[in-house]
N, CA and C atoms as an extended XYZ file, in Angstrom:
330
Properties=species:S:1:pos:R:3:atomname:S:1:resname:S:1:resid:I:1 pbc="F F F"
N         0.848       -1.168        0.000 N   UNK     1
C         0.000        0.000        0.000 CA  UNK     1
C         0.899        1.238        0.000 C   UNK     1
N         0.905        2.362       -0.804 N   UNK     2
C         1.595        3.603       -0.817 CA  UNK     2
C         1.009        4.649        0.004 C   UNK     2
N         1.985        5.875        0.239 N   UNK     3
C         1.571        6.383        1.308 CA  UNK     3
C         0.079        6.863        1.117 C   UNK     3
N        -0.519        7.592       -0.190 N   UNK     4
C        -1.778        7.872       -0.549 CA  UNK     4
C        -2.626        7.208       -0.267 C   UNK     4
N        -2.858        5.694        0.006 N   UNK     5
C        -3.773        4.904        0.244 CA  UNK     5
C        -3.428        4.487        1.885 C   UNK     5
N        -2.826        4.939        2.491 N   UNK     6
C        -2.335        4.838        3.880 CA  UNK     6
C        -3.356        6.375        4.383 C   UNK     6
N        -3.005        7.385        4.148 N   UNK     7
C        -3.655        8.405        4.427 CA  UNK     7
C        -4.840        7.998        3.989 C   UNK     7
N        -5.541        8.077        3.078 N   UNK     8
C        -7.267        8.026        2.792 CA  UNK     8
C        -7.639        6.706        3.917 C   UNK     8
N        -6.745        5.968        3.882 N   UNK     9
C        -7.397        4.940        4.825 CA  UNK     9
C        -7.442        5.237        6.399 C   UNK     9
N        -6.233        6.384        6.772 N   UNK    10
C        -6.540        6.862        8.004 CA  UNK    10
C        -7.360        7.872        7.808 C   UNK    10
N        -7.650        8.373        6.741 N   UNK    11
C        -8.745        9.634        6.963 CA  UNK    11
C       -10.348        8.719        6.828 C   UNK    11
N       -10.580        7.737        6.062 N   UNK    12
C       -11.503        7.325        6.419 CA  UNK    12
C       -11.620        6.661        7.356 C   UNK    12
N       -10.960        6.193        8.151 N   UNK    13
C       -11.245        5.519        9.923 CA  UNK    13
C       -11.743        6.933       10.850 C   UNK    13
N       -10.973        7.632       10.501 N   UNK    14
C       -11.546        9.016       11.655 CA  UNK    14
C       -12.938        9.682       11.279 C   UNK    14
N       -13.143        9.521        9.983 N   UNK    15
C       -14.118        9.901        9.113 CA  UNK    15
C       -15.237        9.243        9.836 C   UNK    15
N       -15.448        7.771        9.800 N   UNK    16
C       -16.057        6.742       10.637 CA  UNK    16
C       -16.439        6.701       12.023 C   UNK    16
N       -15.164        7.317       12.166 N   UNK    17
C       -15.172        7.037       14.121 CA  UNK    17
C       -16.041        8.306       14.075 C   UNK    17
N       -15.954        9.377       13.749 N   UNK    18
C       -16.541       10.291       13.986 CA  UNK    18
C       -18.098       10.412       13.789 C   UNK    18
N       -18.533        9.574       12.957 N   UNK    19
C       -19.695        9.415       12.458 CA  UNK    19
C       -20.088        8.922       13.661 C   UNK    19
N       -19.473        7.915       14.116 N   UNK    20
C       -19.948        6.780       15.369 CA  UNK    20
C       -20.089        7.516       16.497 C   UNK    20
N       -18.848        8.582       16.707 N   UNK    21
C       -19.289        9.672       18.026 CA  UNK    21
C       -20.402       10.109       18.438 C   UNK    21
N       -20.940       10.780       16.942 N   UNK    22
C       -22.240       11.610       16.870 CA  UNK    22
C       -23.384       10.740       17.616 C   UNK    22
N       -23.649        9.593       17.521 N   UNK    23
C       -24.223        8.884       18.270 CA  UNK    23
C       -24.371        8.557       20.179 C   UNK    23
N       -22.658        8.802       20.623 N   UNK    24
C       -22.384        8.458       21.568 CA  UNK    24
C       -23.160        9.085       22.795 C   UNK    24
N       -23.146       10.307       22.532 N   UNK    25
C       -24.252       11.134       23.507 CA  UNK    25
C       -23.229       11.991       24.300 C   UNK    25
N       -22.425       12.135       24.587 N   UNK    26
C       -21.348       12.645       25.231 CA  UNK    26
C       -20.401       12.869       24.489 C   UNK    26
N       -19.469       14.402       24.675 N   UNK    27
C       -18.622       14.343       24.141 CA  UNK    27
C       -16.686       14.045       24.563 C   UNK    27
N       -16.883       13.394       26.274 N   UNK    28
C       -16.223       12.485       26.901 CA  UNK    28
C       -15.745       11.280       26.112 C   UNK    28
N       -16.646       10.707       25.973 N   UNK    29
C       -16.684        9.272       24.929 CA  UNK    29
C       -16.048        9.332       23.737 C   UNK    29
N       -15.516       10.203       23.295 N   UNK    30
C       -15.188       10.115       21.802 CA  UNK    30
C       -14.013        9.249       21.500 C   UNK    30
N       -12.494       10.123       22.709 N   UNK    31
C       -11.663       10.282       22.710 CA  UNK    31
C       -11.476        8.547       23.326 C   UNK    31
N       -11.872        7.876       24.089 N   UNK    32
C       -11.781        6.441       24.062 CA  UNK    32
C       -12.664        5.880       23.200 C   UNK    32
N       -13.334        5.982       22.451 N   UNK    33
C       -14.229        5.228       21.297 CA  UNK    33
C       -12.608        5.074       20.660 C   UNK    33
N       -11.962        6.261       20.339 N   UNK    34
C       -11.276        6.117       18.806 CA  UNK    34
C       -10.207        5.349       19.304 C   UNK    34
N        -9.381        5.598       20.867 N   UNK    35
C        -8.393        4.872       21.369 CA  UNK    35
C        -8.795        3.046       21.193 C   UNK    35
N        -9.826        2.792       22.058 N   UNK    36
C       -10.202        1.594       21.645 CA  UNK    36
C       -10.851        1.053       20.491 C   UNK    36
N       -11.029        1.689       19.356 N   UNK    37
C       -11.171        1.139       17.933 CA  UNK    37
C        -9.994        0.849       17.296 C   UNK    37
N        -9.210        2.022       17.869 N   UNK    38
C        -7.699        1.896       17.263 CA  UNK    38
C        -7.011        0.864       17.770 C   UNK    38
N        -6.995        0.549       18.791 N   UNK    39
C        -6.500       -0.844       19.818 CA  UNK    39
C        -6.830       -2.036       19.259 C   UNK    39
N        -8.079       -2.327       18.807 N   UNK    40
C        -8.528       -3.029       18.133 CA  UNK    40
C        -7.886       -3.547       17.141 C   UNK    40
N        -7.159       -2.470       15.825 N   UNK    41
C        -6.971       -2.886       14.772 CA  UNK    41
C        -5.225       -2.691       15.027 C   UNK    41
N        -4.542       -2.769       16.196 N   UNK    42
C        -3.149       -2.862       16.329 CA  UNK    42
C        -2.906       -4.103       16.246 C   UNK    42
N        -1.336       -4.350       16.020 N   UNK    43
C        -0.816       -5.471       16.233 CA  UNK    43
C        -0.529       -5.715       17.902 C   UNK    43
N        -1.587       -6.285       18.279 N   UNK    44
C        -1.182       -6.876       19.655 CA  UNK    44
C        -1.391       -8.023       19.799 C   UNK    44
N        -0.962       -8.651       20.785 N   UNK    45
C        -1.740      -10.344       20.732 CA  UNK    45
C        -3.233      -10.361       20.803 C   UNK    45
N        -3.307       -9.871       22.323 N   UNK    46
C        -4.597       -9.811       22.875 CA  UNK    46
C        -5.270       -8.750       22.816 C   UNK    46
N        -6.217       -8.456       22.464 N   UNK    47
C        -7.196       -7.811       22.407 CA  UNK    47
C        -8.140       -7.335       23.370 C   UNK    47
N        -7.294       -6.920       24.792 N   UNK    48
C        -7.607       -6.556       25.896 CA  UNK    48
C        -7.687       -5.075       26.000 C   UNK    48
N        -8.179       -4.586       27.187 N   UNK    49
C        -7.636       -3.231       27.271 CA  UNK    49
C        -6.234       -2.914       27.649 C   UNK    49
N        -6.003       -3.642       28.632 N   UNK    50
C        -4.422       -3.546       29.666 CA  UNK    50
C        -3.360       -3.387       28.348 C   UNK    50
N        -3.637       -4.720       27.243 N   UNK    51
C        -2.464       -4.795       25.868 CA  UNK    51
C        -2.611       -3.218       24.885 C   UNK    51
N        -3.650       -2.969       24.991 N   UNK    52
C        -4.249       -1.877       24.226 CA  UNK    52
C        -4.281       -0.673       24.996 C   UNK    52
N        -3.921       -0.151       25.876 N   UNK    53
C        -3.910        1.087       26.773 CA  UNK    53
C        -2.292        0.990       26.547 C   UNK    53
N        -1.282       -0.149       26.845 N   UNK    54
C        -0.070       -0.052       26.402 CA  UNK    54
C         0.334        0.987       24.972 C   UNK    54
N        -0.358        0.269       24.193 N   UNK    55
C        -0.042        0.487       22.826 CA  UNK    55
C        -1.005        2.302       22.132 C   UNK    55
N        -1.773        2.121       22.860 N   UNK    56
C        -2.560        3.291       22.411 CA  UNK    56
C        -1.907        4.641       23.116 C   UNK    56
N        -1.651        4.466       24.589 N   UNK    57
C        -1.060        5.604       25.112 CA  UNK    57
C        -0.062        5.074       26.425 C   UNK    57
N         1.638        4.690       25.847 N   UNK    58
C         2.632        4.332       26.260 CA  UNK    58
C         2.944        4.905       27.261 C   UNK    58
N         3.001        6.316       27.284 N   UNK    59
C         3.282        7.063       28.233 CA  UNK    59
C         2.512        7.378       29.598 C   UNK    59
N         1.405        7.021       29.543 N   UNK    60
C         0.297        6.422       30.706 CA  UNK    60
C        -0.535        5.747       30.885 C   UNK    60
N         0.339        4.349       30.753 N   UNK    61
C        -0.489        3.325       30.502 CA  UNK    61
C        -1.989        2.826       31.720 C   UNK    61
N        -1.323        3.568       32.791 N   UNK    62
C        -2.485        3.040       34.119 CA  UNK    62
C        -3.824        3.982       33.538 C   UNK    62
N        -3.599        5.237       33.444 N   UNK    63
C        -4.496        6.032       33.156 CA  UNK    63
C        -5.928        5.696       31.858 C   UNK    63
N        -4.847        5.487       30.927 N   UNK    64
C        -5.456        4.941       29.812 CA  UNK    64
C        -6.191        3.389       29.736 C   UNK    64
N        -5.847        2.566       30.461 N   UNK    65
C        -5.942        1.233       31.176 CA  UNK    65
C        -7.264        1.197       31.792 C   UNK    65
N        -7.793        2.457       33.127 N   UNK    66
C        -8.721        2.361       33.662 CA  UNK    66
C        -9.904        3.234       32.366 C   UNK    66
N        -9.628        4.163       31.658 N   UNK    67
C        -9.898        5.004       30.599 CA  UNK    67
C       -10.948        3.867       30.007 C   UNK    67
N       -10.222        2.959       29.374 N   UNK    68
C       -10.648        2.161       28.366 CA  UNK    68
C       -11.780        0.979       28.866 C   UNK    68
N       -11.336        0.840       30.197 N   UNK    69
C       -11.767       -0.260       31.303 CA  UNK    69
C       -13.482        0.438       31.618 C   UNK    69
N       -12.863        2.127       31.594 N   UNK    70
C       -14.881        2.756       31.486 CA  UNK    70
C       -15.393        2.608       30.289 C   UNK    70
N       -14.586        3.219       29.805 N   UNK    71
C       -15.339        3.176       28.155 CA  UNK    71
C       -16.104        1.917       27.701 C   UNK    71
N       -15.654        0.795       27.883 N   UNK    72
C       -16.149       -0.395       27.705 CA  UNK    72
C       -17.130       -0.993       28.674 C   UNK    72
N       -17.020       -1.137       29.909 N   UNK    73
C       -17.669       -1.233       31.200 CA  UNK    73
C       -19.274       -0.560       31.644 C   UNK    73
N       -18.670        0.996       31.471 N   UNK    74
C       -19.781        1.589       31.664 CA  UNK    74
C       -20.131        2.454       31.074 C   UNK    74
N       -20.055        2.703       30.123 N   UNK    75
C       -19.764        3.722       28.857 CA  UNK    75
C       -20.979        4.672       28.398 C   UNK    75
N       -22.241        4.166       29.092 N   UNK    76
C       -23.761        4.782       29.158 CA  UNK    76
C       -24.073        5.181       27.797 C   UNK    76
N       -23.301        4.781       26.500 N   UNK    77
C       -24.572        5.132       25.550 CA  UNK    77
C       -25.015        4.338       25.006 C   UNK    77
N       -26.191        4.317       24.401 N   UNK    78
C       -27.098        3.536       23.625 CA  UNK    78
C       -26.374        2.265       22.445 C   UNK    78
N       -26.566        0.990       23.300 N   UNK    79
C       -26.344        0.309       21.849 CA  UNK    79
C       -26.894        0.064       20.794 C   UNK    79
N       -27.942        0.530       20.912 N   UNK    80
C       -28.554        0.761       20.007 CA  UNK    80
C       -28.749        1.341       18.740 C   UNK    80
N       -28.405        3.048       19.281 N   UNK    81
C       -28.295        3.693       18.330 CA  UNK    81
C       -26.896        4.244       17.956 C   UNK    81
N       -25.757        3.055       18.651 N   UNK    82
C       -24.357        3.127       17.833 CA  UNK    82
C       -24.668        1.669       16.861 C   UNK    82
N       -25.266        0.289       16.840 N   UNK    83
C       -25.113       -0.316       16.050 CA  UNK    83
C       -26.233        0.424       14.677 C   UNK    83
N       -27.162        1.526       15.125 N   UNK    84
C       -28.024        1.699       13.786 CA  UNK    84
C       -27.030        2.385       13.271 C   UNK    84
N       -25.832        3.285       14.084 N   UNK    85
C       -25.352        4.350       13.136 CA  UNK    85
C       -24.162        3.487       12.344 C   UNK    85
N       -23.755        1.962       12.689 N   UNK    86
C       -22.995        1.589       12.307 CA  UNK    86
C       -22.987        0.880       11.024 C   UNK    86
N       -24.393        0.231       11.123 N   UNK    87
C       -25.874       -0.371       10.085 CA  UNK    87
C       -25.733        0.782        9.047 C   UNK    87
N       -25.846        1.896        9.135 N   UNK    88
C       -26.173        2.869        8.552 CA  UNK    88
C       -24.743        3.566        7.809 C   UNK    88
N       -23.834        3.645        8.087 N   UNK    89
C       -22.172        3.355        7.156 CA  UNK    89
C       -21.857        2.329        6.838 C   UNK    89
N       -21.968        1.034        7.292 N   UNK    90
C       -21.433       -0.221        6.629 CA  UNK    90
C       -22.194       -0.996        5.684 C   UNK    90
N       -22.984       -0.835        6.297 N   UNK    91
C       -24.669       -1.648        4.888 CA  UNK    91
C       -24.630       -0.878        3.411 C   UNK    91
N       -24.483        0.005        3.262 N   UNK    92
C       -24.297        0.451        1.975 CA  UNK    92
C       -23.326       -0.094        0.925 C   UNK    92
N       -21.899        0.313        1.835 N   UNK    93
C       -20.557       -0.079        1.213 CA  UNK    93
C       -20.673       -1.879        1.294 C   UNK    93
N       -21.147       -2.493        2.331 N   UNK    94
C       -21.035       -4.460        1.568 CA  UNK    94
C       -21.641       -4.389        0.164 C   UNK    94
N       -23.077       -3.235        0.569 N   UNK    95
C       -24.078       -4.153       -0.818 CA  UNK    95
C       -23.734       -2.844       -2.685 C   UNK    95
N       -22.780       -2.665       -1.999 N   UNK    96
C       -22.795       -1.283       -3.228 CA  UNK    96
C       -22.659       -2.157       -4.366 C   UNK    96
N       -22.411       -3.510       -4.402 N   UNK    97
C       -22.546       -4.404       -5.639 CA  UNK    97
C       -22.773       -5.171       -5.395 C   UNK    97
N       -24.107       -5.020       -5.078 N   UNK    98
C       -25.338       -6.137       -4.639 CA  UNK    98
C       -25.507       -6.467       -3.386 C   UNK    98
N       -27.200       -6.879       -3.825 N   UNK    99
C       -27.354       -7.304       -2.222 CA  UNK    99
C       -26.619       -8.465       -1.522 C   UNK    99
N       -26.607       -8.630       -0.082 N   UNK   100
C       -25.806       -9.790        0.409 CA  UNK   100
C       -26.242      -10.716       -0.125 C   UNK   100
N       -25.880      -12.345       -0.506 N   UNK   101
C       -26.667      -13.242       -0.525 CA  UNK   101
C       -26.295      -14.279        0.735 C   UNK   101
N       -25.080      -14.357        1.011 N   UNK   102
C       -24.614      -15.395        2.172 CA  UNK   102
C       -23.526      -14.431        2.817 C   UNK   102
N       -23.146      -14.463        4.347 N   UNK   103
C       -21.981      -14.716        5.096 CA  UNK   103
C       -21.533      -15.553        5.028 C   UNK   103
N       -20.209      -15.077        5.143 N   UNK   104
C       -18.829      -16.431        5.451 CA  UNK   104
C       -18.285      -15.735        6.434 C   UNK   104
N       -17.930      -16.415        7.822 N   UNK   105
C       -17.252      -15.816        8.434 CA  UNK   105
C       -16.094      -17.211        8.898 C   UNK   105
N       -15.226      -16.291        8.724 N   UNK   106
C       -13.854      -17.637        8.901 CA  UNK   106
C       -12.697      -17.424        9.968 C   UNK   106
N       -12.749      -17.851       11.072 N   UNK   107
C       -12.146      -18.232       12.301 CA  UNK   107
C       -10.471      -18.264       11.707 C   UNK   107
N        -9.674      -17.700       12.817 N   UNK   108
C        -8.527      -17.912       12.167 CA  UNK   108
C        -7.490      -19.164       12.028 C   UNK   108
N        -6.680      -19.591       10.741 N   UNK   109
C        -6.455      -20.636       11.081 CA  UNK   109
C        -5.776      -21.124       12.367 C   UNK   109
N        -6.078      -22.934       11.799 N   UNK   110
C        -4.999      -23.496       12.676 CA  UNK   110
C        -3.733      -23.726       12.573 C   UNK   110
């Protein structure tokens, strides 16, 4: 991938996350939505917060650790209307050439 398609691809993740904010109800929440989305798609083993508060913000990891530990825990907004807003950016782009007909979802190998 060249750097041009490195940038559009980080400008469309923030593009996204941001969309997803608008939903959140708070504007507290944002700033760990994007830390832990971003955690998500790092190279870590685990897919924890503790591995992901490391990697997201090195320099305070306890802080960011309990941060992420709310965000996820008790995070008070609607799941609801973050999976419609999520329904509502991703459903377009699967079916933009055609409707679904089947999932495959494939476990990683052995």
């Amino acid at each position: 991938m060249d750097r041009r398609q490195c940038d559009s691809s980080a400008e469309r993740f923030e593009a996204y996350l941001n969309e997803i904010s608008s939903v959140l109800g708070h504007a507290a929440r944002i700033g760990p939505l994007k830390d832990y989305c971003s955690g998500l798609l790092l190279p870590v083993e685990r897919k924890s917060v503790e591995p992901m508060a490391a990697v997201t913000a090195p320099e305070r990891v306890a802080a960011q650790h309990q941060s992420l530990l709310h965000f996820v825990g008790a995070g008070g907004w609607s799941d609801d209307r973050v999976l419609a807003k999520v329904r509502e950016l991703v459903l377009p782009q699967i079916e933009r050439h055609g409707a679904v007909e089947a999932w495959i979802i494939d476990g990683e190998p052995e």
